[in-house]
C-alpha positions as CSV (number, residue, x, y, z in Angstrom):
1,X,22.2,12.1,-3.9
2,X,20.2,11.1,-6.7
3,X,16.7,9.0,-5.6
4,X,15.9,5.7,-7.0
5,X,12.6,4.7,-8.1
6,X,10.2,1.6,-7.5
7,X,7.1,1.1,-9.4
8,X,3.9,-0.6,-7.2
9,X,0.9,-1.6,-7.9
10,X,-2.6,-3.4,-6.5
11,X,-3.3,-7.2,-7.5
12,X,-5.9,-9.0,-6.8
13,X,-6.0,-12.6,-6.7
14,X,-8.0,-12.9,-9.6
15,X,-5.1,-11.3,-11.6
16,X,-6.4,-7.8,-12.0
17,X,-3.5,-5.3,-11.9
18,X,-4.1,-1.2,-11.3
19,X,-1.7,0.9,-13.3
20,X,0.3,1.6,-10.0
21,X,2.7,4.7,-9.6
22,X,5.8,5.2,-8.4
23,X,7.9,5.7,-5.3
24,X,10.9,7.4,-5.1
25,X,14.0,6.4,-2.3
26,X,17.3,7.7,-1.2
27,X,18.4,4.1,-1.1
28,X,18.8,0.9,-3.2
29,X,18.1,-1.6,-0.7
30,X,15.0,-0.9,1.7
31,X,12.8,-3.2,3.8
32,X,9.2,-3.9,3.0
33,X,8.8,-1.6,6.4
34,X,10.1,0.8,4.9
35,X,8.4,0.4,1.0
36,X,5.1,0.2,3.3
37,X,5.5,3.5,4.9
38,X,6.4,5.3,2.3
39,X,3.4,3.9,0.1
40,X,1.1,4.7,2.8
41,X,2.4,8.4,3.7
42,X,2.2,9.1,-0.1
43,X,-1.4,7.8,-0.8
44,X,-2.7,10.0,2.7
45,X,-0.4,13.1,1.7
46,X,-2.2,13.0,-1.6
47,X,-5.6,12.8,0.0
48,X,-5.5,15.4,2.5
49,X,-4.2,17.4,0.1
50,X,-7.1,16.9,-2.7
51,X,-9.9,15.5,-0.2
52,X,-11.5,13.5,-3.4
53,X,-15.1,11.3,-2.4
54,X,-13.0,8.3,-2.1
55,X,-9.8,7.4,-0.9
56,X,-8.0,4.6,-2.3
57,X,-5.5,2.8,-0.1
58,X,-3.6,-0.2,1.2
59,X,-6.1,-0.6,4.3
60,X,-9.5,1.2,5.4
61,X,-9.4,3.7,7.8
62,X,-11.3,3.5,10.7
63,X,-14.6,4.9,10.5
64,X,-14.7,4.4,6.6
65,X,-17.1,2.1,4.2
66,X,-15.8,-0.1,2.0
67,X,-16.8,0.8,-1.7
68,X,-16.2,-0.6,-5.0
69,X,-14.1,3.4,-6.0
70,X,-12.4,2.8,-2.6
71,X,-13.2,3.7,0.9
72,X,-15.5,6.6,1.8
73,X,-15.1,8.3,5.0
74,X,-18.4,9.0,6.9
75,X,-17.4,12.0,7.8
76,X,-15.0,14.2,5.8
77,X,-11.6,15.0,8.2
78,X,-7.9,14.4,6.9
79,X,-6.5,11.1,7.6
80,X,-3.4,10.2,10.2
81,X,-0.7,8.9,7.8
82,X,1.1,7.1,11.1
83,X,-2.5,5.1,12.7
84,X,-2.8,4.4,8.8
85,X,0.8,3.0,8.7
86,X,-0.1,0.8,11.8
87,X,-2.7,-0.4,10.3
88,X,-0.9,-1.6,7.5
89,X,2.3,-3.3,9.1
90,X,-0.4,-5.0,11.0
91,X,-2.5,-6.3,8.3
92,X,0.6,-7.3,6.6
93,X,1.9,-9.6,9.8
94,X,-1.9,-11.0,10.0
95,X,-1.8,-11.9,6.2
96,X,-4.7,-9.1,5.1
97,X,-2.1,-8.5,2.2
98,X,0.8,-9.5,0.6
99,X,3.4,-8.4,-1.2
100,X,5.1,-9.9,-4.2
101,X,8.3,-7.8,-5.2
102,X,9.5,-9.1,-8.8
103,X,7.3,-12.1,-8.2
104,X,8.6,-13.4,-5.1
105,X,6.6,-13.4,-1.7
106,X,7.9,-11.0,0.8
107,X,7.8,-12.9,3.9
108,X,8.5,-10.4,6.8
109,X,8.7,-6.9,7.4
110,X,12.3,-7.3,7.8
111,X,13.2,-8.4,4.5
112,X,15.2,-6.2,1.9
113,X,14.5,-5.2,-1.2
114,X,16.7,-4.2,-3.9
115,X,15.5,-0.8,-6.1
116,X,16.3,-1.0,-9.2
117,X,14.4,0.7,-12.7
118,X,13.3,-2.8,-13.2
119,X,11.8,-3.7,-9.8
120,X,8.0,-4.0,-9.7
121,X,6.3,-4.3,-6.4
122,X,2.7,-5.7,-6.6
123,X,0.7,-5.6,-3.2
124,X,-2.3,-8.1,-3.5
125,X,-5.4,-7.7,-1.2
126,X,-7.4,-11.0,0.4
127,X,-11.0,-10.8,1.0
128,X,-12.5,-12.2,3.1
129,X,-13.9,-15.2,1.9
130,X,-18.5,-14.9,2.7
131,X,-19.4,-16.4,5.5
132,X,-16.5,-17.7,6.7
C-alpha cells in the first residue's frame, strides 16, 4: 500500500515558519493524535540515532534547558519517544501549542485530517508571556 505524505512545520506567532519536513502515513485521513505521534517518534528516532548538542522538538524533555538551537539535555542519555508523546498530547489539551492544518485550528485531539500532497500542517508554539 502506497504511503501518503504530509508536510509540517514550526510557527511562531510572530509569523516565522521553519522549513519543516515531511511525514509519511499508511492512511489519508488521520487524527491530530495520531499526526502528533508520529511527529514526535520521528524527531526522538532521529536523535537517538545522531545524539546532536541539541534537540529540537515539539515539547522539552524533562531535565532539558531551553536554548535558542533547541533544548539541551543536561546530561547526554537517549530520549523516551512515548513520555515525549505524553508530553505533547498534553500540552496540546492545555493550549502550550497549536496546530493549524491548511490554516484551520485543530480543536481536539480527535479531529481528522485529510492527507493529501497539498496538506500543510503548521504547529505554532506559545510562550509564555514574562511575568505573567
Amino acid at each position: 500500500m502506497p504511503s501518503v505524505q504530509i508536510h509540517v512545520c514550526d510557527e511562531t506567532v510572530g509569523g516565522d515558519r521553519s522549513p519543516g519536513f515531511t511525514l509519511d502515513f499508511l492512511n489519508e485521513r488521520i487524527t491530530v493524535r495520531e499526526l502528533i505521534r508520529e511527529r514526535v517518534y520521528q524527531e526522538v528516532r532521529e536523535y537517538n540515532a545522531q545524539s546532536p548538542t541539541y534537540l529540537r522538538s515539539l515539547v522539552q524533555p524533562t531535565d532539558a534547558e531551553a536554548t535558542l538551537n533547541g533544548y539541551r539535555l543536561r546530561k547526554a542519555r537517549k530520549i523516551d519517544w512515548e513520555e515525549q508523546y505524553r508530553l505533547a498530547l498534553d500540552a496540546f489539551t492545555r493550549n502550550g501549542f497549536f496546530m493549524l492544518v491548511d490554516d484551520r485550528q485543530a480543536e481536539s485531539l480527535d479531529d481528522e485530517i485529510l492527507v493529501t500532497p497539498q496538506t500543510i500542517v503548521s504547529f505554532v508554539k506559545l510562550t509564555p508571556l514574562v511575568g505573567g
